[in-house]
C-alpha positions in Angstrom: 41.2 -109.5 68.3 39.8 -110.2 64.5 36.3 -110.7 64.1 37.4 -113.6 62.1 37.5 -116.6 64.1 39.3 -120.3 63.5 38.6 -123.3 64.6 40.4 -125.4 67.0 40.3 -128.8 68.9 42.4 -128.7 71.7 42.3 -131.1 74.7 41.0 -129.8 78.3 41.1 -130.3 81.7 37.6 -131.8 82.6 37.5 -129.7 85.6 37.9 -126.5 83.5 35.2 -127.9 80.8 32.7 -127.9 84.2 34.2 -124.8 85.6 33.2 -123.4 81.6 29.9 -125.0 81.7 28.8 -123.6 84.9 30.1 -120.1 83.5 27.5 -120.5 80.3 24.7 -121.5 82.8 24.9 -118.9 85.1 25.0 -116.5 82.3 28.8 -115.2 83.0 29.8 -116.3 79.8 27.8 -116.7 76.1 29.0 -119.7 75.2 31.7 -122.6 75.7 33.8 -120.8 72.9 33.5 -117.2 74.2 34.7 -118.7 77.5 37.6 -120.1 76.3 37.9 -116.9 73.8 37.9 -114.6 76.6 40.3 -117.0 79.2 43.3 -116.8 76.1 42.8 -113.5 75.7 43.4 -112.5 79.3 46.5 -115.1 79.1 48.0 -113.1 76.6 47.4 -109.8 78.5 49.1 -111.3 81.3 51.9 -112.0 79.7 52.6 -109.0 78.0 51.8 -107.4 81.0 54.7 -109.5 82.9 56.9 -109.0 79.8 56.7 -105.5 80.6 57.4 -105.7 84.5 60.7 -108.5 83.6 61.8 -105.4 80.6 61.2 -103.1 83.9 62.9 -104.9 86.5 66.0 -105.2 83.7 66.4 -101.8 83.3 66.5 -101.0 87.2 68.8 -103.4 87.6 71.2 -102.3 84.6 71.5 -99.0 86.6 71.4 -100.1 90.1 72.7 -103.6 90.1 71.1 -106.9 90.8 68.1 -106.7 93.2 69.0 -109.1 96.0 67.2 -111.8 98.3 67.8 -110.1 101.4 66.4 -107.0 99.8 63.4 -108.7 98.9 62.9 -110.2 102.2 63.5 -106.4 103.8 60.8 -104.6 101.5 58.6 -107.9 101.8 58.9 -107.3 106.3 58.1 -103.6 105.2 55.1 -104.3 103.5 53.5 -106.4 105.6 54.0 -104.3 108.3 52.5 -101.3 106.6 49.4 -103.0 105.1 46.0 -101.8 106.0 43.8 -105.2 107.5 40.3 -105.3 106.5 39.3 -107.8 108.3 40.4 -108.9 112.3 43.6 -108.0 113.5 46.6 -109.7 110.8 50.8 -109.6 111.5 50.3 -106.0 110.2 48.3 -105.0 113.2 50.9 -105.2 115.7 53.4 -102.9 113.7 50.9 -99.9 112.9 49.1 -99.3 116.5 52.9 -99.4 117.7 53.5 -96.9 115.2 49.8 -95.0 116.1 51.4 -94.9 119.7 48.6 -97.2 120.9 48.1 -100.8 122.4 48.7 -103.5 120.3 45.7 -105.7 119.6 45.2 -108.9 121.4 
């Protein structure tokens, strides 16, 4: 950003004043400002970043038609059923020792 800054007044939710507050004490962020500094300025990576994916998702779908429901739902099945569990034995669990060719897990 500019290392010029402006000055502002906005209105907050208390809880995220608190949630600021704690931030500055525990040393995660230099001040109330640079909180708030650094919490807009991840907003508006996030939002280019989903402008991209949207800009993304167009273009696929100029070329291969509208993505549908149903084919959300399919990949969705799919990716649960491939994901790796960390921790204790998830729906995924089931799916990948069947696939492993061994017991499933109680």
């Amino acid at each position: 950003m500019t290392s010029r800054k402006q000055r502002l007044t906005v209105t907050v939710d208390p809880e995220l004043v608190e949630a600021a507050d704690r931030a500055v004490a525990d040393g995660a962020a230099d001040s109330l400002s640079g909180w708030v500094n650094a919490a807009l300025s991840d907003k508006v990576d996030k939002d280019r970043k989903l402008a991209h994916l949207r800009a993304a998702i167009d273009d696929y779908e100029a070329e291969f038609g509208e993505i549908t429901a149903e084919e959300m739902t399919t990949r969705r099945r799919a990716d649960r059923e491939d994901a790796v569990v960390v921790r204790g034995s998830g729906p995924g669990a089931a799916g990948r020792a069947r696939r492993a060719g061994k017991p499933a897990p109680a």
